[in-house]
FIKEBA-484289 format. One line per field, with one value per residue: residue number from 1; z, x, y of N, C-alpha, C in turn. Coordinates in steps of 0.1 Angstrom, whole numbers, plus 5000, padded with zeros to 4 digits. Each point is the difference from the previous one (the first is absolute). Layout:
lumvex <- [NUM  ...]
nup <- [Z  ...]
neast <- [X  ...]
nnorth <- [Y  ...]
caup <- [Z  ...]
caeast <- [X  ...]
canorth <- [Y  ...]
cup <- [Z  ...]
ceast <- [X  ...]
cnorth <- [Y  ...]
END
This chain:
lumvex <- [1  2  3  4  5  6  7  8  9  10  11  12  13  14  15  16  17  18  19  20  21  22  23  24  25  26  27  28  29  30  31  32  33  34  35  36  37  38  39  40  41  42  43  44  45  46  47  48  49  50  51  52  53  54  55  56  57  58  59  60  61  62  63  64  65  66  67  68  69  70  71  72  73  74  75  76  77  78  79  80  81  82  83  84  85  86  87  88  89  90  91  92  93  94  95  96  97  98  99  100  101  102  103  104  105  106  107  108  109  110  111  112  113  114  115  116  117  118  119  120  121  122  123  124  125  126  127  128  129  130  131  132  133  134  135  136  137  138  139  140  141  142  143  144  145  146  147  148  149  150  151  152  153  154  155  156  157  158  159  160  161  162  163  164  165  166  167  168  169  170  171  172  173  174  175  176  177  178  179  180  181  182  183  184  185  186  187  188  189  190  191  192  193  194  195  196  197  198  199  200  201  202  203  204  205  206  207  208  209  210  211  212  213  214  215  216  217  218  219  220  221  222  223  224  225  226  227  228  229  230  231  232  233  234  235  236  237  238  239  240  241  242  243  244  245  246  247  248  249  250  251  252  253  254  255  256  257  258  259  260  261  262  263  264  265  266  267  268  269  270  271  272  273  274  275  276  277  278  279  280  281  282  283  284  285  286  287  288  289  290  291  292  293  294  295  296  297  298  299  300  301  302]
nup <- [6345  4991  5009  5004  4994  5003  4991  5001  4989  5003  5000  5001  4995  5000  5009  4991  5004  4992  5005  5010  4999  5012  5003  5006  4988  4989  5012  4995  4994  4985  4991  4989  4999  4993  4998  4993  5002  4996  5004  4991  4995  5008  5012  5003  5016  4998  5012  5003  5013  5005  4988  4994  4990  4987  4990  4998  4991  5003  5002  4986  5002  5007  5008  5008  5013  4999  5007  5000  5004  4986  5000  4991  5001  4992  5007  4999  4988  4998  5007  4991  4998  5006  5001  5015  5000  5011  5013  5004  5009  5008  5011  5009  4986  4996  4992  4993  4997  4990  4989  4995  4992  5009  5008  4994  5012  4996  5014  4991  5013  5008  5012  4998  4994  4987  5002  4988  4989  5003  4991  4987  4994  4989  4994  4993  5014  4997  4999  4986  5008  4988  5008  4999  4997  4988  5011  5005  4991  5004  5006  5002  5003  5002  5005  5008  4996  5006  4990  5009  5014  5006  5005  5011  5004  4988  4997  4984  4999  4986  5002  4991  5000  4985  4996  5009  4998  5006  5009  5000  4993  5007  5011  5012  5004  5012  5004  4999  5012  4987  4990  4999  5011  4996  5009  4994  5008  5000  4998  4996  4996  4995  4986  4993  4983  4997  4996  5008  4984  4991  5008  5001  5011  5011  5004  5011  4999  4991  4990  5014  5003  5010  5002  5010  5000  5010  5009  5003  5009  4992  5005  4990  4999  4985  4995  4995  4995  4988  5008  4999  5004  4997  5011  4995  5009  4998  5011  4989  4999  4990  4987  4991  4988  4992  4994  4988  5002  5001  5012  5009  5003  5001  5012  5004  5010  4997  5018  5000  5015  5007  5012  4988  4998  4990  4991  5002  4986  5005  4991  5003  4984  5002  5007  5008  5000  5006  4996  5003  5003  4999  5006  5003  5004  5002  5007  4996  5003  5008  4989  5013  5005  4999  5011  5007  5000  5003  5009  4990  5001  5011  5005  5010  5001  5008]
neast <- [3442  5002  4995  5010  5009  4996  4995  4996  4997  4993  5011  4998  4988  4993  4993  4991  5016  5005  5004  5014  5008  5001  5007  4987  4989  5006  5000  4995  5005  4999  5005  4993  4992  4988  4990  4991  4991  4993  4989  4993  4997  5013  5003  5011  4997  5010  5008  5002  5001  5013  4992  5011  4995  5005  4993  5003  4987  4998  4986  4994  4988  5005  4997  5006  4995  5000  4994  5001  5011  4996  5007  5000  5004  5004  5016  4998  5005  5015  5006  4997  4988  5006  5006  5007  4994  4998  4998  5003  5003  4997  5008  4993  4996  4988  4996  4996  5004  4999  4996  4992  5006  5009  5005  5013  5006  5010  5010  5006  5005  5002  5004  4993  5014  5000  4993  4998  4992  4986  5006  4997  5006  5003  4995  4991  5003  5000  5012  5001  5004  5016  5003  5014  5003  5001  5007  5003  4991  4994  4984  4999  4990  5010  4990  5004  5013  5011  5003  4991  4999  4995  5006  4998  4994  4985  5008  4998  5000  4993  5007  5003  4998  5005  4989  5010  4996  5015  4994  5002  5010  5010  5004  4994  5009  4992  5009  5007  5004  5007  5011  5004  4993  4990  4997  4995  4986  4996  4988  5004  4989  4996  5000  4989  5002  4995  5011  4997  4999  4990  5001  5011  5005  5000  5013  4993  4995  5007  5009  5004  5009  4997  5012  5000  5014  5009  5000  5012  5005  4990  4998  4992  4988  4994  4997  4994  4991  5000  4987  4990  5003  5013  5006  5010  5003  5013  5009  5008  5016  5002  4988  4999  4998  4995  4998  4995  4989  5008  4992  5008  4991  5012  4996  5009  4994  5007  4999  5005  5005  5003  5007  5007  5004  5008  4990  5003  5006  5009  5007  5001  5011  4998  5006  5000  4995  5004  5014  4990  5003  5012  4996  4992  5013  5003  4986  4990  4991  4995  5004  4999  5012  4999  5000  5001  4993  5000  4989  4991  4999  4998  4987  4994  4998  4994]
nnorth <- [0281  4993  4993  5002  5000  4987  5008  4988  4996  5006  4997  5016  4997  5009  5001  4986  4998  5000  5011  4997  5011  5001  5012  5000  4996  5014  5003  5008  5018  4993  4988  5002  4991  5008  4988  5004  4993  5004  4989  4999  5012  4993  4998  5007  4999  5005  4999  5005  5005  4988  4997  5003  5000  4990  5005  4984  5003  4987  4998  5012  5009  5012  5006  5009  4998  5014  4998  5010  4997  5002  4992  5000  4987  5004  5002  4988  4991  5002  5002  4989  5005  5002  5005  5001  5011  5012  4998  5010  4996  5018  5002  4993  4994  5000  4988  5000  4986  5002  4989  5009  4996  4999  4998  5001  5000  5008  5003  5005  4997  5013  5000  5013  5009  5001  5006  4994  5012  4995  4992  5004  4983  5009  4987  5015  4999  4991  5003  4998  4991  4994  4988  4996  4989  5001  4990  5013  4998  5009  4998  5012  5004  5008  4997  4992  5003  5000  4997  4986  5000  5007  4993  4994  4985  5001  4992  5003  4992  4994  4990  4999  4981  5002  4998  4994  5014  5006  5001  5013  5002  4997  4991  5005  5008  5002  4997  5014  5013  5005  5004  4988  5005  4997  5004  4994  4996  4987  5004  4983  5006  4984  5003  4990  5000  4990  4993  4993  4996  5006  4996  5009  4991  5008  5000  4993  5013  4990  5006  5006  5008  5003  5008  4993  5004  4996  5004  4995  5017  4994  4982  4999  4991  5002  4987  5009  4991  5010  5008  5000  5012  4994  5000  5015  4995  5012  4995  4992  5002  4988  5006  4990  4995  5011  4983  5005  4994  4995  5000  5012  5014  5010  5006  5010  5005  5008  5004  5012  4995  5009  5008  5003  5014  4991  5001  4992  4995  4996  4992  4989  4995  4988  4996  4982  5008  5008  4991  4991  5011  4993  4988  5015  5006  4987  5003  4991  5006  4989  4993  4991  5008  5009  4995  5011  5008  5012  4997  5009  5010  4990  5000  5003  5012  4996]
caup <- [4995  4989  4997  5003  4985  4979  5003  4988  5001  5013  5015  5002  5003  5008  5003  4989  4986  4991  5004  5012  5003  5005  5003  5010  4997  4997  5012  4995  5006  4991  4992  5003  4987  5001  4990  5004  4989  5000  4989  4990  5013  5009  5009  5013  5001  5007  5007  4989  5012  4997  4991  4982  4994  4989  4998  4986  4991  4998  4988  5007  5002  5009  5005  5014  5003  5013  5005  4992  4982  4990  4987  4987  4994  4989  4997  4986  4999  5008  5004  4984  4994  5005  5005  5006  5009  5009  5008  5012  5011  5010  5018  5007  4988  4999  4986  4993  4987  4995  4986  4988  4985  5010  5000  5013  5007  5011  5006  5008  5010  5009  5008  4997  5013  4996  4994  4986  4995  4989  4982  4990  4993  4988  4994  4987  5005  5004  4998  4999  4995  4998  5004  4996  4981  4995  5004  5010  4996  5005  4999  5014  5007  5005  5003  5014  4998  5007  4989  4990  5004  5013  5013  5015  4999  4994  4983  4992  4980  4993  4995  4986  4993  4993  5005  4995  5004  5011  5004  5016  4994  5009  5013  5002  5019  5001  5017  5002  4996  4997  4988  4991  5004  5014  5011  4992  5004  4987  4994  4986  4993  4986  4996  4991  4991  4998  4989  4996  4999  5004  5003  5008  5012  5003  5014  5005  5002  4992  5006  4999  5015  5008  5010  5011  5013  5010  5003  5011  5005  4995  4992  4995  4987  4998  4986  5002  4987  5006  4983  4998  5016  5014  5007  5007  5010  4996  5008  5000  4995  4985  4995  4989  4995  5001  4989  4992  4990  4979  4996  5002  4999  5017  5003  5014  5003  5012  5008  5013  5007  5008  5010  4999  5005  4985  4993  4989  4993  4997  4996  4998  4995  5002  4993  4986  4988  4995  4992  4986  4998  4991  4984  4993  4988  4984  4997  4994  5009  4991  4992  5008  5006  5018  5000  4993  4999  5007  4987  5002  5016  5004  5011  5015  5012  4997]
caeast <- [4999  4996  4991  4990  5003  4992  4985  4997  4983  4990  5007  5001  4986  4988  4995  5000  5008  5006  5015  5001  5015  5002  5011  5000  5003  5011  5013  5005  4996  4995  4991  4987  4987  4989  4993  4986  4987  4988  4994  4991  4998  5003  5011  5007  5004  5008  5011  5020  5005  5014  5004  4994  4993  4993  4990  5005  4995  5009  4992  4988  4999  4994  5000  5008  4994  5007  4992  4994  5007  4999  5008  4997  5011  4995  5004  5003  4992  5004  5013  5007  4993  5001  5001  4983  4995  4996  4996  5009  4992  5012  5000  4986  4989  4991  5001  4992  4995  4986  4996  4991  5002  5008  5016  5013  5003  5012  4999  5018  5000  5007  4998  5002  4994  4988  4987  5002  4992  4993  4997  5000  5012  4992  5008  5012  5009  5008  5008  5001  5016  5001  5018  5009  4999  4997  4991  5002  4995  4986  4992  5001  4987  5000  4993  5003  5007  5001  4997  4989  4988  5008  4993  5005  5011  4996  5003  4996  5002  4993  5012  4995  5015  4997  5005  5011  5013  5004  4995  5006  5005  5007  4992  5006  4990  4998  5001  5009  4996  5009  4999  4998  4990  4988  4999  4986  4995  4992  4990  4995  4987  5002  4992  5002  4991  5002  5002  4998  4989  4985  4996  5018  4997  5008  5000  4990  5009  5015  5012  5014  5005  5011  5013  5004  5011  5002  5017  5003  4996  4989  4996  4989  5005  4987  4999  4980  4991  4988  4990  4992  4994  5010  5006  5016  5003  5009  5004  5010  5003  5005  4994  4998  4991  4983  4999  4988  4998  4998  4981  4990  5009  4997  4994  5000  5002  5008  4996  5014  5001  5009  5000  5005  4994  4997  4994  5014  5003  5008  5001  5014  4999  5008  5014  4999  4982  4994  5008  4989  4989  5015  4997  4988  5000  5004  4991  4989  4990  4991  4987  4987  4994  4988  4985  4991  5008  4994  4990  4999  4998  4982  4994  5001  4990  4985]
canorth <- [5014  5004  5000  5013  5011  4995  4999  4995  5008  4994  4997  5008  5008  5005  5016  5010  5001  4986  4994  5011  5000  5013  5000  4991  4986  5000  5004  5016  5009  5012  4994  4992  4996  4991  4998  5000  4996  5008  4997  5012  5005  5001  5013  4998  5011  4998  5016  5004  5000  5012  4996  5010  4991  5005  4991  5002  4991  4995  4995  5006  5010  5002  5007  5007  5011  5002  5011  5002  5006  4989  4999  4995  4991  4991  4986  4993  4986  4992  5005  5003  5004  5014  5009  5006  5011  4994  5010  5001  5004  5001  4992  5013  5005  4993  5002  4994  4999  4993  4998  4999  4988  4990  4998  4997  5017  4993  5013  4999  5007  5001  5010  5014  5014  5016  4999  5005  5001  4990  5006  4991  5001  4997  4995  5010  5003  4983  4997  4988  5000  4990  4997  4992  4999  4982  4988  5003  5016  5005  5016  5003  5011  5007  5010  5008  5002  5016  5008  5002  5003  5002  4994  4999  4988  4988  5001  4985  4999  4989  4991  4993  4996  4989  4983  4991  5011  5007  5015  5003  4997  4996  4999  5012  5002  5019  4997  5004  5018  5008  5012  4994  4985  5000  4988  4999  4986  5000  4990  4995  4992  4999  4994  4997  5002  4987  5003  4986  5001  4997  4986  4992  5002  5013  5003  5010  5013  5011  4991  5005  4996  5007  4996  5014  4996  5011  4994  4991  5004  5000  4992  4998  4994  4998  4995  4993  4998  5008  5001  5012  5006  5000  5014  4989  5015  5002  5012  5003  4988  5000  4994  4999  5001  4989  4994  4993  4987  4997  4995  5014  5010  5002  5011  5001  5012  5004  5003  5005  5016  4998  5005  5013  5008  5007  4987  4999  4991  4999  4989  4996  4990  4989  5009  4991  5000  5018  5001  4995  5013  5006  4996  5000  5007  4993  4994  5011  5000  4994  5004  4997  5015  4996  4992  5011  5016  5008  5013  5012  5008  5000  5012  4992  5008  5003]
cup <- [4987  5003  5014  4991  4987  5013  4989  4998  5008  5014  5007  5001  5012  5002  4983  4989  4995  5007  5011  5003  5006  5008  5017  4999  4993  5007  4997  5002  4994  4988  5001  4986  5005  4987  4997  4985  4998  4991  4995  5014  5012  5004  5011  5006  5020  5004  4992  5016  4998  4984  4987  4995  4982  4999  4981  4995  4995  4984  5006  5006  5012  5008  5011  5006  5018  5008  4982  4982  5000  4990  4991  4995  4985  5000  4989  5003  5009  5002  4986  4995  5000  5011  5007  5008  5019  5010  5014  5015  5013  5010  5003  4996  5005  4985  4995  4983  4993  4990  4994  4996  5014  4997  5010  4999  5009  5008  5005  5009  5007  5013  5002  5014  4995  4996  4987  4998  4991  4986  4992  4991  4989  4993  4991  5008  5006  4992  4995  4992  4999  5006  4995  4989  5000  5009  5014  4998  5010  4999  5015  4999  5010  5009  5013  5004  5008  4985  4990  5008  5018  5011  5014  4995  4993  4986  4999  4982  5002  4988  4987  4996  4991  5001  4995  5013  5013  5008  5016  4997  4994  5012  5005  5015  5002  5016  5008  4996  4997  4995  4986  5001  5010  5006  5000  5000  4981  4997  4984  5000  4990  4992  4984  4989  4988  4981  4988  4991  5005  5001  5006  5015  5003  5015  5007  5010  4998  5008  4999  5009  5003  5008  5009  5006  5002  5000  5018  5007  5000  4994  4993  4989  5000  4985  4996  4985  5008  4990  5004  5012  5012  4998  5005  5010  5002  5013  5000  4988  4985  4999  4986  4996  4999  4989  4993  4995  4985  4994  5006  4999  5018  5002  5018  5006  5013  5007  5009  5004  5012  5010  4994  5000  4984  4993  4987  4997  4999  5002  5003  4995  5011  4988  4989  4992  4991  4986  4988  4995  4990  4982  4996  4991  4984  5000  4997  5014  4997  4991  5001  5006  4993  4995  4997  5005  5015  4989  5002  5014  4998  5010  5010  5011  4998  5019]
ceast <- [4992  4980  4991  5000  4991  4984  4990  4985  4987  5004  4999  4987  4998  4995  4992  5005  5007  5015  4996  5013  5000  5016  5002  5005  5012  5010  5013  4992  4991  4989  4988  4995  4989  4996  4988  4991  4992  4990  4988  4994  5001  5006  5002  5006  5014  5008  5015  5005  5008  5007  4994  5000  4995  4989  5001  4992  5012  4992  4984  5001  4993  4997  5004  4991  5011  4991  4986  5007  4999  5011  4995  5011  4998  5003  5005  4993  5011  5017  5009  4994  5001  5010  4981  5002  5003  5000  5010  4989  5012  4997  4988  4990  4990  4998  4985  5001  4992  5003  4990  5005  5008  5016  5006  5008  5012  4998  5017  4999  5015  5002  5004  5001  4995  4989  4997  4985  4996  5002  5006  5010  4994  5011  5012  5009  5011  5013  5002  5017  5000  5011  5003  4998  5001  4990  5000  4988  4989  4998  4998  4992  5002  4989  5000  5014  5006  5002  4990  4989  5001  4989  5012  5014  5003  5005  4994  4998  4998  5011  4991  5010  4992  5004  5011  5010  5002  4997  5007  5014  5016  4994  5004  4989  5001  4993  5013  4996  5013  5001  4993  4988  4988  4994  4983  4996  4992  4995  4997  4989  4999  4985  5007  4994  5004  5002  4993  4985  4989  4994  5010  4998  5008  5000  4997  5007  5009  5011  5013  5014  5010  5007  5007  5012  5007  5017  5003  4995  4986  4992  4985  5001  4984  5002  4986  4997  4985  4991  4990  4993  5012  5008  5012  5004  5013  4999  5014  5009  5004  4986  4998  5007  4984  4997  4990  5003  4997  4985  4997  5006  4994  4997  5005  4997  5010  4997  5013  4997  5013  5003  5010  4992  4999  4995  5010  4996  5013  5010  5017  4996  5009  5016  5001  4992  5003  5007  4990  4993  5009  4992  4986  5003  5001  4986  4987  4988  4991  4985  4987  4995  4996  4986  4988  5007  4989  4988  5001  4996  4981  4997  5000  4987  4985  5000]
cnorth <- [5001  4990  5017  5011  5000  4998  4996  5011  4994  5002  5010  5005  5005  5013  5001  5001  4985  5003  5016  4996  5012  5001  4988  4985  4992  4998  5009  5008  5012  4996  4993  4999  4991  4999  4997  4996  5007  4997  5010  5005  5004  5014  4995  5014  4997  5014  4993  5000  5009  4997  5007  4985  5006  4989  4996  4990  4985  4993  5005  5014  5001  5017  5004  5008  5004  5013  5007  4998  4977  4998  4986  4993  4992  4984  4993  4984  4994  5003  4996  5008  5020  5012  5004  5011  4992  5010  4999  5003  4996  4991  5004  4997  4984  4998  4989  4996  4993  4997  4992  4985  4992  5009  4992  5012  4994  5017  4995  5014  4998  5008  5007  5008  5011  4995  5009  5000  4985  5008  4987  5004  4992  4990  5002  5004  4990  5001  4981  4997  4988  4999  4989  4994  4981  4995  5010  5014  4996  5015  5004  5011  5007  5009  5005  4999  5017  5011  5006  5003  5003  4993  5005  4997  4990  4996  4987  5002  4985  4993  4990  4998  4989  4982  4997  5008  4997  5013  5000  4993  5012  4999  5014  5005  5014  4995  5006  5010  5001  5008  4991  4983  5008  4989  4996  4988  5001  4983  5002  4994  4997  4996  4992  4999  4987  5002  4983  4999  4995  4983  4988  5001  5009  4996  5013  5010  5003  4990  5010  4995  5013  4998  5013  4994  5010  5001  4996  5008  5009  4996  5000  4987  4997  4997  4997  4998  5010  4998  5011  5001  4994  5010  4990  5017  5000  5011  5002  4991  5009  4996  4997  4987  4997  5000  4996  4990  4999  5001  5008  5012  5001  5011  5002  5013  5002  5009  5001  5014  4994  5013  5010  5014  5006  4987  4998  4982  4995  4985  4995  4988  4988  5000  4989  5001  5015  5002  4999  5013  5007  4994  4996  5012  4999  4987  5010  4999  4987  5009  5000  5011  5016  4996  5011  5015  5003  5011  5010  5004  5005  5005  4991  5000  4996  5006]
END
């Protein structure tokens, strides 16, 4: 189980891209992520099918084109480095992008039954929140979020946890439709940002680890050392924690959708674990955060 779950980086190429997770290969019904290079100059141009899809500067700028309308991504240098703009594009669509200077470009997707207007989500518009506190704090980016921005089926938000910390933390699942849980496939992509000085050997792509289990009548169990560009696929289960290393800060983006008829978020902590959320109230956020704010509100259109 757990080695069809942990997709290291590479392992997954093609068509083009650095990684391809589609809800096929996953063996589920709704999630997806690709990942893509773009060196100076380049473009690529690909169909969405039955799938909305954002398009999110992960490091570098780039451009959206969908029939005639262009959108304009500013981006950033690198997923610590920024809060980034990005572009939405519905089921149906044909898409083209391009960049000038190079990027990398993740597209979290899911399969959609409406077909939503192409438009742009300006970075000044990202919800950026800090959760839990001491060795348990991180930053969370809200940007595609059912609050913060309206897609089909598709949620997702960008996880920063300072090195050392706990993240995803109490474990906790959203594989059950209730009043109080949604029933939500979800992909973690990670990356890493090296805190070891200038001329120390650094282990190469980061060093974290994550953990997924289940219970009897639904077993999962996935313990992975991850690093930069693997993917741990979560169709179910308790997940968490996912842990930095003392020598990096981590970076994951999350990627869930699932078969309800209302796009909802919604969480159940693991009952041994949830009690720990009682005593961050008598701790401080780490001072490491946040790693940066959201900017002012910029233009988009050419």
């Amino acid at each position: 189980m757990a080695q069809e779950l942990y997709v290291p980086a590479g392992t997954a190429a093609g068509e083009g891209f650095d990684l391809v997770v589609t809800p096929e290969s996953a063996g589920w019904g709704f999630s997806g992520l690709r990942t893509l290079t773009l060196a100076p100059g380049g473009e690529a141009t690909f169909a969405t099918g039955e799938d909305e899809l954002l398009v999110l500067p992960l490091a570098g700028s780039a451009s959206v084109q969908v029939g005639e309308q262009v959108l304009e991504l500013a981006g950033r240098a690198s997923v610590f480095d920024g809060v980034t703009d990005f572009a939405y594009v519905g089921r149906d669509e044909q898409l083209t992008v391009r960049s000038t200077a190079g990027a990398v470009l993740a597209f979290p997707a899911a399969r959609a039954g409406r077909r939503l207007p192409f438009r742009y989500g300006p970075a000044s518009g990202v919800p950026v929140e800090l959760r839990g506190a001491g060795q348990a704090s991180r930053q969370v980016n809200n940007f595609a979020t059912p609050q913060a921005f309206e897609t089909d089926k598709l949620i997702a938000c960008e996880v920063l946890t300072p090195a050392g910390n706990w993240s995803s933390y109490p474990p906790h699942r959203h594989d059950r439709a209730s009043e109080v849980e949604s029933e939500l496939e979800e992909v973690y992509y990670f990356a890493f940002r090296s805190l070891a000085p200038a001329g120390t050997p650094v282990v190469e792509g980061g060093l974290g680890y994550q953990r997924v289990y289940g219970e009897a009548e639904r077993p999962i169990e996935v313990l992975e050392e991850v690093r930069g560009g693997d993917v741990v696929l979560i169709p179910h289960g308790w997940h968490g924690p996912s842990i930095a290393s003392p020598a990096f800060d981590m970076y994951y983006l999350n990627v869930m959708a699932g078969p309800a008829p209302e796009r909802a978020w919604k969480i159940c902590d693991d009952p041994a674990h949830g009690w720990v959320r009682s005593t961050w109230e008598q701790q401080r956020v780490d001072p490491r955060l946040p790693f940066y704010r959201a900017p002012a509100a910029a233009g988009a259109s050419s």
